[in-house]
C-alpha positions as a Markdown table, in Angstrom:
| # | Residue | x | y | z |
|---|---|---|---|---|
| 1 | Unk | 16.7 | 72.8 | 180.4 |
| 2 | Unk | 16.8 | 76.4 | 178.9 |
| 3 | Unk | 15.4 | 79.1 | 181.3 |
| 4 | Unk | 12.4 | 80.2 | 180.3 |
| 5 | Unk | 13.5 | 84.3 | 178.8 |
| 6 | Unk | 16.1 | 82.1 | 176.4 |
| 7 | Unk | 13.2 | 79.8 | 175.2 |
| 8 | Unk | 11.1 | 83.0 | 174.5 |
| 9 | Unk | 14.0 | 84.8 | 172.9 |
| 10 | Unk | 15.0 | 82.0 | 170.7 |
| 11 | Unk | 12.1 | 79.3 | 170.5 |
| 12 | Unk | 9.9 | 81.1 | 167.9 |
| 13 | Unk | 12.3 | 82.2 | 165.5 |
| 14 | Unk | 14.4 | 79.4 | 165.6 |
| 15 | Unk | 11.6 | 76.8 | 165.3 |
| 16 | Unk | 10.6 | 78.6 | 162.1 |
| 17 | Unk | 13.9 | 78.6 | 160.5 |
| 18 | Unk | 14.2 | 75.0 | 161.5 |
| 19 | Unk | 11.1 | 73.9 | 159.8 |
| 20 | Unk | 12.0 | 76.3 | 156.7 |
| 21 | Unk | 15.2 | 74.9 | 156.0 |
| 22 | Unk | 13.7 | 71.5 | 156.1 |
| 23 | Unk | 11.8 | 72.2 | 153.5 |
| 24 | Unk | 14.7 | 74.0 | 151.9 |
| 25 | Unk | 16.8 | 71.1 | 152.3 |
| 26 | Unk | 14.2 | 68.5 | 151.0 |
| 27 | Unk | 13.5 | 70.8 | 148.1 |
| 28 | Unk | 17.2 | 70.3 | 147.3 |
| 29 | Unk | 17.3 | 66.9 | 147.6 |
| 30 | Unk | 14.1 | 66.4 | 145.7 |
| 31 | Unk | 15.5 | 68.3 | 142.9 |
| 32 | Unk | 18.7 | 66.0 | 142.1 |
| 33 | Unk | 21.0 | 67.4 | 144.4 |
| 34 | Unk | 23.0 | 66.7 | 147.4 |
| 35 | Unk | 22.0 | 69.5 | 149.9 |
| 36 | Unk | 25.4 | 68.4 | 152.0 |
| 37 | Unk | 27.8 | 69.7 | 149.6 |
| 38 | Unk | 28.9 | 72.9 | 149.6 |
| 39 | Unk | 28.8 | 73.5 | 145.7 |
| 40 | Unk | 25.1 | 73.2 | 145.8 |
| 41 | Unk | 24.8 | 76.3 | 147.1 |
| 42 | Unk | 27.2 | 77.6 | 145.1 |
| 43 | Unk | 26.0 | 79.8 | 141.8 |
| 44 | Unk | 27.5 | 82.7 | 139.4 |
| 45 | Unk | 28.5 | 85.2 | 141.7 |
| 46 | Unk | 29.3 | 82.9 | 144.2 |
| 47 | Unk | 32.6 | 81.9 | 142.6 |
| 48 | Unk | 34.0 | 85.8 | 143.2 |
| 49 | Unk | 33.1 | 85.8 | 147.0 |
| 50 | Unk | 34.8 | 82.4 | 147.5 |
| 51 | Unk | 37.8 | 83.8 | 145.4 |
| 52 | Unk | 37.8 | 86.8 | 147.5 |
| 53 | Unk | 37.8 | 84.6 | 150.6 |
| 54 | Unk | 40.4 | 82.5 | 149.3 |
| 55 | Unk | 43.6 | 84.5 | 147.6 |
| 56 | Unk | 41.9 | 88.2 | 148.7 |
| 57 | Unk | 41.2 | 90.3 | 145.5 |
| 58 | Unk | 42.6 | 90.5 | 142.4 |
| 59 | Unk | 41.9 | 92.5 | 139.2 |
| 60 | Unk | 43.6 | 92.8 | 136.0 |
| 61 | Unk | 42.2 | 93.7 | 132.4 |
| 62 | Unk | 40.1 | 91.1 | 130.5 |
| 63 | Unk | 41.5 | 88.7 | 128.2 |
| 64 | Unk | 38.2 | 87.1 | 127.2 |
| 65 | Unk | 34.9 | 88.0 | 126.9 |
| 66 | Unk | 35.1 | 91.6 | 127.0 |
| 67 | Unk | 37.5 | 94.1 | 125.0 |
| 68 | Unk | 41.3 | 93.8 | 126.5 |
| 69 | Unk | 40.2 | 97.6 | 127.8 |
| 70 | Unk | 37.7 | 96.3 | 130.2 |
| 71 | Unk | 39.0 | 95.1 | 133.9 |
| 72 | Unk | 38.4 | 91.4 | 135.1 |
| 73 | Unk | 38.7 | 90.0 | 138.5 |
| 74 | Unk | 36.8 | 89.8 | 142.1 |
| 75 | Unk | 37.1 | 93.4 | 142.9 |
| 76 | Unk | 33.7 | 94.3 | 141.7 |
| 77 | Unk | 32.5 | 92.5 | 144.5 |
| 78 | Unk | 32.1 | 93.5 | 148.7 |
| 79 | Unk | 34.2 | 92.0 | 150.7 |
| 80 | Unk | 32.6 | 91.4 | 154.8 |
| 81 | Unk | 30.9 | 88.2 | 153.7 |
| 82 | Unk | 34.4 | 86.4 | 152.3 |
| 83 | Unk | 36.2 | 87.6 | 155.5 |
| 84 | Unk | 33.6 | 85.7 | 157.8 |
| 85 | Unk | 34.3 | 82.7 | 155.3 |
| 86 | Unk | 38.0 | 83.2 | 155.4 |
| 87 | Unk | 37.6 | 83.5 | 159.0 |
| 88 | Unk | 35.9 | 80.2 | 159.8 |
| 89 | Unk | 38.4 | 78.7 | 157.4 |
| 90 | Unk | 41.6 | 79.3 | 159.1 |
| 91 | Unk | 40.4 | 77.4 | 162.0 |
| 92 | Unk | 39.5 | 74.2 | 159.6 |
| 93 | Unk | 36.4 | 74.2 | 157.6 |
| 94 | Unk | 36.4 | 73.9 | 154.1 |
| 95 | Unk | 36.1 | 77.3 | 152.0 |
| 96 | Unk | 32.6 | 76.4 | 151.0 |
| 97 | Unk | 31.4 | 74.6 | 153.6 |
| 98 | Unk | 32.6 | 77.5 | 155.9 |
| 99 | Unk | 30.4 | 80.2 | 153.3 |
| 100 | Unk | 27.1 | 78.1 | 153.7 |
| 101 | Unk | 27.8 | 77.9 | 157.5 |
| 102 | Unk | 28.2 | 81.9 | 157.1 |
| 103 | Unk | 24.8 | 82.2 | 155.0 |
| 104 | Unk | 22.9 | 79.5 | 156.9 |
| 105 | Unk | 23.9 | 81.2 | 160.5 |
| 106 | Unk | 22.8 | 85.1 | 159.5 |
| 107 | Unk | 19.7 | 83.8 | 158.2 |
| 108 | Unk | 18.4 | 82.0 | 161.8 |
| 109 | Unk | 20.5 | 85.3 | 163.5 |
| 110 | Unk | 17.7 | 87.6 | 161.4 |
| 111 | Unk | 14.9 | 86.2 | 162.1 |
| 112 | Unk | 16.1 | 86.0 | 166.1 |
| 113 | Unk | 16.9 | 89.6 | 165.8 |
| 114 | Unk | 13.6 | 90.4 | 164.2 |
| 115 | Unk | 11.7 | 88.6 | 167.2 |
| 116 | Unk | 13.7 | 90.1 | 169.5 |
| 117 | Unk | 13.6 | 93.6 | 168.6 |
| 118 | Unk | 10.8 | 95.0 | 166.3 |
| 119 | Unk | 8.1 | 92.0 | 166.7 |
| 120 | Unk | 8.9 | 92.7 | 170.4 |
| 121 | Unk | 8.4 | 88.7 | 171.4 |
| 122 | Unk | 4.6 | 88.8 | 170.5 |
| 123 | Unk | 3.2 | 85.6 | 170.1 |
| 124 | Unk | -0.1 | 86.9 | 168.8 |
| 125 | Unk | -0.7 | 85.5 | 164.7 |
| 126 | Unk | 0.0 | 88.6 | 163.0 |
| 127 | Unk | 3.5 | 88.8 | 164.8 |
| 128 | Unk | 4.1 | 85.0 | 164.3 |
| 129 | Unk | 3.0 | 85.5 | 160.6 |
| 130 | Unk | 5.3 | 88.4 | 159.6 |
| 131 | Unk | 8.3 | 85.9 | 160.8 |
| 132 | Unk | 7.0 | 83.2 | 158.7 |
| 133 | Unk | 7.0 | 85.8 | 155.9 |
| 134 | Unk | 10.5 | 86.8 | 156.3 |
| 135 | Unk | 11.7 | 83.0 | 156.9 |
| 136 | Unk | 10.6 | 82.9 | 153.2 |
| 137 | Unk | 10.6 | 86.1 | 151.7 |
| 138 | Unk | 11.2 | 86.7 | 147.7 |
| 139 | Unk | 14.6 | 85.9 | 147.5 |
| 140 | Unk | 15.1 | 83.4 | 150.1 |
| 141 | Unk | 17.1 | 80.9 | 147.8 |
| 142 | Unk | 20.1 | 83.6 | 147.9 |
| 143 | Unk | 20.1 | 83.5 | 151.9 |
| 144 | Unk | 21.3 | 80.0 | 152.1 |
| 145 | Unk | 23.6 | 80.4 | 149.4 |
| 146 | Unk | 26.9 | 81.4 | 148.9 |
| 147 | Unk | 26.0 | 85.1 | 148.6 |
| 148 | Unk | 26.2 | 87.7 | 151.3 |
| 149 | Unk | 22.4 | 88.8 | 150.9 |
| 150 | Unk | 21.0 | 87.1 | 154.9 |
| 151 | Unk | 24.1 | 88.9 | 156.3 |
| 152 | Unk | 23.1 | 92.0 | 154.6 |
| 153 | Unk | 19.6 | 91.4 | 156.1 |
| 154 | Unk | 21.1 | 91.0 | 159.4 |
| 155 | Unk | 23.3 | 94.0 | 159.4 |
| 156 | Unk | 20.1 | 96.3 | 157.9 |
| 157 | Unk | 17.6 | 95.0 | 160.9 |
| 158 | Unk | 20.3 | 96.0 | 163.1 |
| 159 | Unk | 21.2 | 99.5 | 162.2 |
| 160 | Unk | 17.5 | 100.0 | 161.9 |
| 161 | Unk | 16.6 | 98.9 | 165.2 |
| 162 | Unk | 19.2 | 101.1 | 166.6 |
| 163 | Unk | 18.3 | 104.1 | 164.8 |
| 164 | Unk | 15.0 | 103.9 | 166.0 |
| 165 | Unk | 16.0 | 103.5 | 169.7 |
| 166 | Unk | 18.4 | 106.5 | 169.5 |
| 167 | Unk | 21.3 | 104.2 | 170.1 |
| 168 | Unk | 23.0 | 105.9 | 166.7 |
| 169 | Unk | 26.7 | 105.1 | 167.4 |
| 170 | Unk | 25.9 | 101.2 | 167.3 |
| 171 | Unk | 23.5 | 102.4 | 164.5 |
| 172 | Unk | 26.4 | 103.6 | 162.4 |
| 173 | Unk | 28.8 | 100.2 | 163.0 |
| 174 | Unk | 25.9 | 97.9 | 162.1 |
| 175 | Unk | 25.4 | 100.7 | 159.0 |
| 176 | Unk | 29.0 | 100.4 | 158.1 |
| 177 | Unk | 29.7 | 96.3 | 158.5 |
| 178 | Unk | 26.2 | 96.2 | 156.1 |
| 179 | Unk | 27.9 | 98.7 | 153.4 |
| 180 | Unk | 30.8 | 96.3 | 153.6 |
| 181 | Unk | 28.6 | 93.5 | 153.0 |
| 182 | Unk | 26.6 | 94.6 | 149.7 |
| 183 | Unk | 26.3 | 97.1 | 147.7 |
| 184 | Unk | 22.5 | 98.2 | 149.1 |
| 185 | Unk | 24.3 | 98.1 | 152.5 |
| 186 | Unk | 25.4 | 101.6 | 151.4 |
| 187 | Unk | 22.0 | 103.2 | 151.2 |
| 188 | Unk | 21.3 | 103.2 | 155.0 |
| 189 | Unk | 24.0 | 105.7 | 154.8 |
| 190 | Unk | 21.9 | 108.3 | 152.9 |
| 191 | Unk | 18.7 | 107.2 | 154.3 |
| 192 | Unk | 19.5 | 107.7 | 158.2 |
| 193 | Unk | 21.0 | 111.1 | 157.4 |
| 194 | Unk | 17.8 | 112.1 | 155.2 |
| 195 | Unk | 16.1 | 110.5 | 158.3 |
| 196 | Unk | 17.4 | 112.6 | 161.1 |
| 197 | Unk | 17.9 | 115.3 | 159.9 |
| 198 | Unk | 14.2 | 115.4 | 158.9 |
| 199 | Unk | 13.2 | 115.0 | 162.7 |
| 200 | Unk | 11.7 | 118.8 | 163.5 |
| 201 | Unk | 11.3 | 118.7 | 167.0 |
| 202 | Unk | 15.0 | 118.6 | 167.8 |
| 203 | Unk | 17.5 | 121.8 | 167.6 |
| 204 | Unk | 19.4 | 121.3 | 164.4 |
| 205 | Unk | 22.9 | 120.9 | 166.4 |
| 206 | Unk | 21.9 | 117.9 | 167.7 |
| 207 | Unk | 20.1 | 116.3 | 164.5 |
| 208 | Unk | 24.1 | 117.2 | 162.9 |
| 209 | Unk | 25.5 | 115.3 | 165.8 |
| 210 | Unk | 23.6 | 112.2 | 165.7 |
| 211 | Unk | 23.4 | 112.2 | 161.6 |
| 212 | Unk | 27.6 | 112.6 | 162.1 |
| 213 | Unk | 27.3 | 109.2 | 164.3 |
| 214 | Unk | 25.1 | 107.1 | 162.6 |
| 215 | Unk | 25.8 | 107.8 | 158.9 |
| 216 | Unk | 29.2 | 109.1 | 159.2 |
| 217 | Unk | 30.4 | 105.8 | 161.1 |
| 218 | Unk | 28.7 | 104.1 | 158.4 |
| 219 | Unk | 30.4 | 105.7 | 155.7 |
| 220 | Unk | 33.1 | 104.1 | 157.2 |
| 221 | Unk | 32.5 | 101.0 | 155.9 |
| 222 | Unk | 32.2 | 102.6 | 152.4 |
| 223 | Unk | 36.1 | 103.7 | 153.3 |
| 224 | Unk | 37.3 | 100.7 | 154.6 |
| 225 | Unk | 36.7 | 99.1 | 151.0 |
| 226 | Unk | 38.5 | 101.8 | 149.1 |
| 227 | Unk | 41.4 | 101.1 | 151.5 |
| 228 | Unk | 41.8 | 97.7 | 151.3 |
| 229 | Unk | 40.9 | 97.7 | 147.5 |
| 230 | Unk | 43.8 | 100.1 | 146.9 |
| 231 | Unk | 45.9 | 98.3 | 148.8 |
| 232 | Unk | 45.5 | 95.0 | 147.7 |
| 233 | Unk | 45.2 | 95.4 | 144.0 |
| 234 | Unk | 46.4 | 99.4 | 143.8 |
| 235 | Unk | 43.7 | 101.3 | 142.4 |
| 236 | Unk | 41.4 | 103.4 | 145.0 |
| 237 | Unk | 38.3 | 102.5 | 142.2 |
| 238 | Unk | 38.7 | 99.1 | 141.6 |
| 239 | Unk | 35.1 | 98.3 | 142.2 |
| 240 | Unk | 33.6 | 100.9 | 139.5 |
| 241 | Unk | 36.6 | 99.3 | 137.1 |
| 242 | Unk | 35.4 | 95.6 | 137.1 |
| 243 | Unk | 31.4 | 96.6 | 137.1 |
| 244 | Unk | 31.9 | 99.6 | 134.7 |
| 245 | Unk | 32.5 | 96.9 | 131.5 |
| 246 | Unk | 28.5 | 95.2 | 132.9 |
| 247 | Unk | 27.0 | 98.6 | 131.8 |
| 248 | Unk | 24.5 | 99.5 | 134.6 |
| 249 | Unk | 22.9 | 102.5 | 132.8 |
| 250 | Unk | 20.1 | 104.2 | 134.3 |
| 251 | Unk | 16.3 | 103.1 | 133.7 |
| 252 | Unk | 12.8 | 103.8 | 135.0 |
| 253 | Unk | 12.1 | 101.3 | 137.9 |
| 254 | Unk | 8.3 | 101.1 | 137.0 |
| 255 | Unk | 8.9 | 100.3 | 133.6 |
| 256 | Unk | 11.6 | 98.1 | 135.0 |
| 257 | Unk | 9.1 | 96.4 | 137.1 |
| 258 | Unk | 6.4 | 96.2 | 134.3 |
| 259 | Unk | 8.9 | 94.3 | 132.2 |
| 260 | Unk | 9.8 | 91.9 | 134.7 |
| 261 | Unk | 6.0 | 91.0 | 135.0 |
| 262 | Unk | 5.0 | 90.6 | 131.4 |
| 263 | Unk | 5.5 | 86.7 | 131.4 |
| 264 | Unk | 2.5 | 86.8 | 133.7 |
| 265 | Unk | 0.5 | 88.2 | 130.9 |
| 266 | Unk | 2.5 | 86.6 | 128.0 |
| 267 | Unk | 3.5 | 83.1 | 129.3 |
| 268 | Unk | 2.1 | 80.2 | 130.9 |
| 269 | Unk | 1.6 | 81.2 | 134.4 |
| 270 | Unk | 2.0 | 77.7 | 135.4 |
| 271 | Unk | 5.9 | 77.3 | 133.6 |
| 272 | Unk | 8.7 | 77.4 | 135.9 |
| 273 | Unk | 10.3 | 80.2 | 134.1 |
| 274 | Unk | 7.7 | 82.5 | 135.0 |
| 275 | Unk | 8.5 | 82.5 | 139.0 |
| 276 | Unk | 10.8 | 85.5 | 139.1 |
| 277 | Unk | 8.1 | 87.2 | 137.5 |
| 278 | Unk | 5.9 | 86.0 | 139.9 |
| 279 | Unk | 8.3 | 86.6 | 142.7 |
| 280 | Unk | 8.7 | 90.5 | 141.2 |
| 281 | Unk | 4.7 | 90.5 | 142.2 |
| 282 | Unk | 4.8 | 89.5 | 145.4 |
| 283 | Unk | 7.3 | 91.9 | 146.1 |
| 284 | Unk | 5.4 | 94.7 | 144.3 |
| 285 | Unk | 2.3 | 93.6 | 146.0 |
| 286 | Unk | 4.2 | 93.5 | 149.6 |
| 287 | Unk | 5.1 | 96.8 | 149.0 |
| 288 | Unk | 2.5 | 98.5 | 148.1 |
| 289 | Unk | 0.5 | 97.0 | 150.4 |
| 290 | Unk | 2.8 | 98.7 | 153.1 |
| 291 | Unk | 2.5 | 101.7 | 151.2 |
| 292 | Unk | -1.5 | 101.9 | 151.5 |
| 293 | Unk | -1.8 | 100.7 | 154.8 |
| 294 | Unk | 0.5 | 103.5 | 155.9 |
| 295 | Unk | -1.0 | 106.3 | 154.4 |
| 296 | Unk | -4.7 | 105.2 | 155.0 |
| 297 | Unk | -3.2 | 104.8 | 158.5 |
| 298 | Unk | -0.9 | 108.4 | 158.3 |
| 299 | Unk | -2.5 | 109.9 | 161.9 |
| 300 | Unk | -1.0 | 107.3 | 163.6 |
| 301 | Unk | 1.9 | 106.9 | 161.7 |
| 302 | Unk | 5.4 | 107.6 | 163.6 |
| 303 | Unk | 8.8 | 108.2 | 162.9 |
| 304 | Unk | 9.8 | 104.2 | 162.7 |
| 305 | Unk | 7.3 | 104.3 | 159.6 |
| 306 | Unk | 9.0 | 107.0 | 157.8 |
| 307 | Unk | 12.2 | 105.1 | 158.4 |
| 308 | Unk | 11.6 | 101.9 | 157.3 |
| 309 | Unk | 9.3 | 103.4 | 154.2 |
| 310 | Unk | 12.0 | 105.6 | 152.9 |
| 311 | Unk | 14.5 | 102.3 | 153.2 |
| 312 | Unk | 12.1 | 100.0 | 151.7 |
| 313 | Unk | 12.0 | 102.6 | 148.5 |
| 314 | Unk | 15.5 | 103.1 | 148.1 |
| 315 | Unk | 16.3 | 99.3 | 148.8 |
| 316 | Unk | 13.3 | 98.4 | 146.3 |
| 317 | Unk | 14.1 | 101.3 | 143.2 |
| 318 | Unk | 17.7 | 101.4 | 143.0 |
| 319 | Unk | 18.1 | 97.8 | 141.7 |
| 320 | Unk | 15.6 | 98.5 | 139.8 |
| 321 | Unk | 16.9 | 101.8 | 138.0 |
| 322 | Unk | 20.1 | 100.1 | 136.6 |
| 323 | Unk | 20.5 | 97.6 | 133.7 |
| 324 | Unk | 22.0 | 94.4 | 134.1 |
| 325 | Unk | 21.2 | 94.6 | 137.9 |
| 326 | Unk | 19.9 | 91.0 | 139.4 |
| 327 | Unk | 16.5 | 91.9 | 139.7 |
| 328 | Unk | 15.6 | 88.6 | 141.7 |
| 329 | Unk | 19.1 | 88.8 | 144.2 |
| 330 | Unk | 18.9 | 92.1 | 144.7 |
| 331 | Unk | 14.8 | 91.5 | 146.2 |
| 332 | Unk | 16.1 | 89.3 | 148.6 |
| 333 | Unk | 17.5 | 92.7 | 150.4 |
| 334 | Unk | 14.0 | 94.2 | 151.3 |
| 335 | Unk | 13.7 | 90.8 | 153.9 |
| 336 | Unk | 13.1 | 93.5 | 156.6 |
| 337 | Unk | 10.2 | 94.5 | 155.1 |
| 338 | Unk | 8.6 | 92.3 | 156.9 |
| 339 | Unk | 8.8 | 95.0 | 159.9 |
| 340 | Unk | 5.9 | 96.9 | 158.2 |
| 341 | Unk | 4.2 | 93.4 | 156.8 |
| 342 | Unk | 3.2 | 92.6 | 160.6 |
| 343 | Unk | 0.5 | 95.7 | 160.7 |
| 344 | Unk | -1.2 | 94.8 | 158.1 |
| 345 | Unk | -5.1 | 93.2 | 157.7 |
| 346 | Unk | -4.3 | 89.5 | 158.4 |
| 347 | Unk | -6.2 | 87.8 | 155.3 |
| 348 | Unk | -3.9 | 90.3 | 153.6 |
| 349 | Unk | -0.9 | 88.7 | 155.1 |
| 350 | Unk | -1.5 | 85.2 | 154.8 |
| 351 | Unk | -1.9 | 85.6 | 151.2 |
| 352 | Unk | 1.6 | 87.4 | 150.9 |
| 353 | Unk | 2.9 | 84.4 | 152.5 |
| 354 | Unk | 0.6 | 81.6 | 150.7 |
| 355 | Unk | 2.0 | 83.3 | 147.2 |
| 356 | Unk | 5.7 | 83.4 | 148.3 |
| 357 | Unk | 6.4 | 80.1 | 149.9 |
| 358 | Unk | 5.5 | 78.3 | 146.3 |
| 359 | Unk | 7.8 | 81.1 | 144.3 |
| 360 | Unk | 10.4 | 80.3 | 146.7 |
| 361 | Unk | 10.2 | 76.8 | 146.1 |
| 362 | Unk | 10.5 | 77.5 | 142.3 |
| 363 | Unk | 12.8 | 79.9 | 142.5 |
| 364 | Unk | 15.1 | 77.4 | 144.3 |
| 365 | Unk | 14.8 | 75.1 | 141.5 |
| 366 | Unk | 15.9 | 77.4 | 138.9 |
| 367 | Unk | 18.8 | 78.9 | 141.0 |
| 368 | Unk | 20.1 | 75.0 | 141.6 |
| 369 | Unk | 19.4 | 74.6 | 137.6 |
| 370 | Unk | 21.8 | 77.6 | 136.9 |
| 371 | Unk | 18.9 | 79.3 | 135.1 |
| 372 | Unk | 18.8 | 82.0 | 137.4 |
| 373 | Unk | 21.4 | 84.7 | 138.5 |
């Protein structure tokens, strides 16, 4: 038998993933496909991360589609999530297979780390409820999929954790592997500097030294893809050259959200197309429920709070202030929101989860269709 600290450690979270991707699973299955085969899992975007896993990147100008100007290839993609996949290749498991096992295992590791860190082990139902929240967050879909979003989540728990414990050198390499991972990775980098150096009662030699550990260590991961972008295909930008021809202009985020939601208003509510608008409410609703809470709740508010609400904007508006952006991938990224979700009124939280374990389920349905990106 386990000794007792591991079944503590381990038991909760675990036994909630477990049950969540049984449902996952049978969703799959219930749908028309095989929830054994790696392709299942395997969507749009999914194809450049398994390329980038399997021949590195490549990039070379576009001839189709786009104007023989624009530049084609992988490179407009991160790479930390196709180097785990490679990894667990070269010692026999097939490419795909080895990218779900990646997804599937950082998924379980969150919600462990989540229990084991900022939930602190409580067993109480708020605690327990905030897991079961993140276990099926908006988004979930792309965390057992081939994309690197539950890695991302992983990484982003982890530097937050240690930022708030003070531990800012293991804050920086969790901040830099989570920069590799995804492009929202990067913005811990700005938000921990913005974070401590906003921290009054230290002298401002030491907020330097600790922003110089935990962001500027993270901006190496930032580095680290320049390098081994200019060495394997020979340009220092090849990422802005393959997403420069997708056009990510600048928007409002508000009216960004407000668009997403008008299908509530101007559909069926009841159609499956509708449920990443439905899933862009929940969100919204998550958030700002955070939001109020924490300012009606300011005099006991701390410095974790200011930490997790300035990443939780960022992570939520900069998606959100580009065009042709993944609105519904990129949502899956505020997962560790669910840090804040575990203060809140408790009828208030149950009905966060009660509205996103149905959008889930939907929005499975229309990722395994290919109708959403």
């Amino acid at each position: 038998m386990l000794p007792v600290r591991y079944v503590r450690s381990l038991g909760p979270p675990l036994l909630i993933w477990a049950a969540t991707t049984a449902v996952v699973v049978s969703c799959a299955a219930a749908f028309g496909y095989d929830p054994s085969r790696s392709a299942t899992w395997a969507r749009w975007d999914s194809i450049q991360y398994l390329g980038i896993a399997h021949d590195g990147y490549d990039l070379s100008h576009c001839t189709t589609s786009y104007t023989p100007a624009d530049w084609c290839g992988d490179a407009g993609w991160f790479p930390a999530y196709p180097w785990l996949a490679r990894a667990l290749h070269f010692v026999g498991l097939p490419l795909g297979g080895a990218a779900v096992a990646v997804s599937w295992f950082f998924g379980a590791a969150t919600l462990v780390l989540l229990w084991n860190t900022f939930f602190k082990r409580r067993t109480d139902v708020t605690a327990l409820g905030a897991l079961v929240y993140a276990a099926w967050a908006p988004g979930q879909i792309y965390d057992y999929a081939v994309f690197p979003l539950s890695m991302l989540a992983f990484f982003t728990v982890a530097s937050l954790w240690f930022l708030h414990r003070g531990r800012y050198v293991a804050a920086g390499l969790s901040g830099a592997v989570a920069a590799l991972t995804y492009p929202l990775g990067v913005l811990l980098i700005p938000v921990s500097a913005l974070w401590l150096l906003a921290q009054r009662g230290s002298p401002w030699r030491a907020r330097l030294r600790r922003t110089a550990y935990a962001s500027g260590i993270a901006a190496l991961g930032v580095v680290a893809l320049l390098i081994d972008q200019r060495i394997e295909t020979g340009h220092w930008n090849a990422y802005f050259l393959v997403q420069d021809k997708y056009h990510h202009s600048l928007q409002n985020p508000i009216a960004a959200t407000r668009d997403s939601l008008r299908p509530l208003v101007h559909g069926s509510p009841f159609a499956l197309l509708t449920a990443p608008a439905f899933q862009t409410a929940v969100v919204t609703a998550a958030l700002l429920a955070v939001l109020v809470h924490t300012l009606l709740h300011r005099r006991t508010a701390d410095r974790l709070d200011g930490l997790l609400i300035m990443w939780a904007l960022a992570t939520w508006a900069l998606p959100l202030s580009q065009a042709a952006v993944s609105i519904q991938r990129s949502q899956a990224a505020l997962l560790p929101l669910a840090i804040l979700l575990r203060r809140l009124p408790r009828p208030l939280l149950f009905a966060l989860i009660a509205a996103a374990v149905p959008v889930a389920v939907a929005m499975e349905k229309l990722f395994l269709q290919g109708k959403i990106t």
